[in-house]
SESE-685923 format. One record per residue (C-alpha): x, y, z; residue number from 1; chain. Coordinates in steps of 0.05 Angstrom, whole numbers, plus 5000, padded with zeros to 4 digits. Layout:
<pts>
PT     X     Y     Z    n  chain
PT     X     Y     Z  NUM      A
...
</pts>
This chain:
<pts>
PT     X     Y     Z    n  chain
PT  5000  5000  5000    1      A
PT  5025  5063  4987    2      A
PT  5034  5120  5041    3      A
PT  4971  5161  5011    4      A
PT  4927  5100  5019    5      A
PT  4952  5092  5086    6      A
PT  4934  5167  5111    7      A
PT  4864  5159  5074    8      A
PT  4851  5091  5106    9      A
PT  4876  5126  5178   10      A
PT  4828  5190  5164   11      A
PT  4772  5144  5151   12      A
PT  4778  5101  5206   13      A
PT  4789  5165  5253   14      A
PT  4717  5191  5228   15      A
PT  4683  5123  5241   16      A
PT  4708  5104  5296   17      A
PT  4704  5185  5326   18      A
PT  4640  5195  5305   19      A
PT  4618  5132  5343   20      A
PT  4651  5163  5408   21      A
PT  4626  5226  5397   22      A
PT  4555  5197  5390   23      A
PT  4561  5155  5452   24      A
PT  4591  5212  5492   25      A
PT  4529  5256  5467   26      A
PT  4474  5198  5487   27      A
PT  4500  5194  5564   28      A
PT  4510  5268  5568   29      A
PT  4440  5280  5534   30      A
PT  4389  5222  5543   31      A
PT  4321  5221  5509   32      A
PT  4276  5259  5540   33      A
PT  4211  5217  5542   34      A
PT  4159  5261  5585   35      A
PT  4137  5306  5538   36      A
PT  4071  5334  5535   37      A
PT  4031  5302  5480   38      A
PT  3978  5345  5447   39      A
PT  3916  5309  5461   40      A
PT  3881  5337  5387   41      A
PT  3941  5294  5365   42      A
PT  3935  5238  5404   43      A
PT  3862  5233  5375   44      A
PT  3882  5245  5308   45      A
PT  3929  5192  5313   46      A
PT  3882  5142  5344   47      A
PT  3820  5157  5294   48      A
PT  3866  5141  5239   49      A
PT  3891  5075  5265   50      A
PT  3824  5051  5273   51      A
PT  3799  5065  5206   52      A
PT  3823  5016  5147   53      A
PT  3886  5012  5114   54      A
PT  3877  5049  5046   55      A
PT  3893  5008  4979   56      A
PT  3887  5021  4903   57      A
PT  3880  4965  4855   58      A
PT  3928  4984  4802   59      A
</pts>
């Protein structure tokens, strides 16, 4: 291998694998916050269209 393809293989592996760190880092800094309010219109939308039928054409 030559020494350019040695750098690039080196620069790629440093943005994987840093970007992986970074992410994991982020995540136990910042957890998902998961009590929200929920708009109850919403929450009723959503639930009036899961009871209705799945829409299909016959193409």
């Amino acid at each position: 291998m030559s020494a350019t393809a040695i750098v690039m293989l080196l620069v790629s592996i440093i943005i994987v694998w840093g970007g992986l760190i970074a992410s994991i880092i982020f995540l136990r800094l910042r957890p998902e916050v998961e009590d929200l309010y929920e708009d109850p219109d919403l929450v009723r939308e959503d639930e009036e269209r899961a009871s209705q039928p799945h829409p299909f054409r016959d193409t």
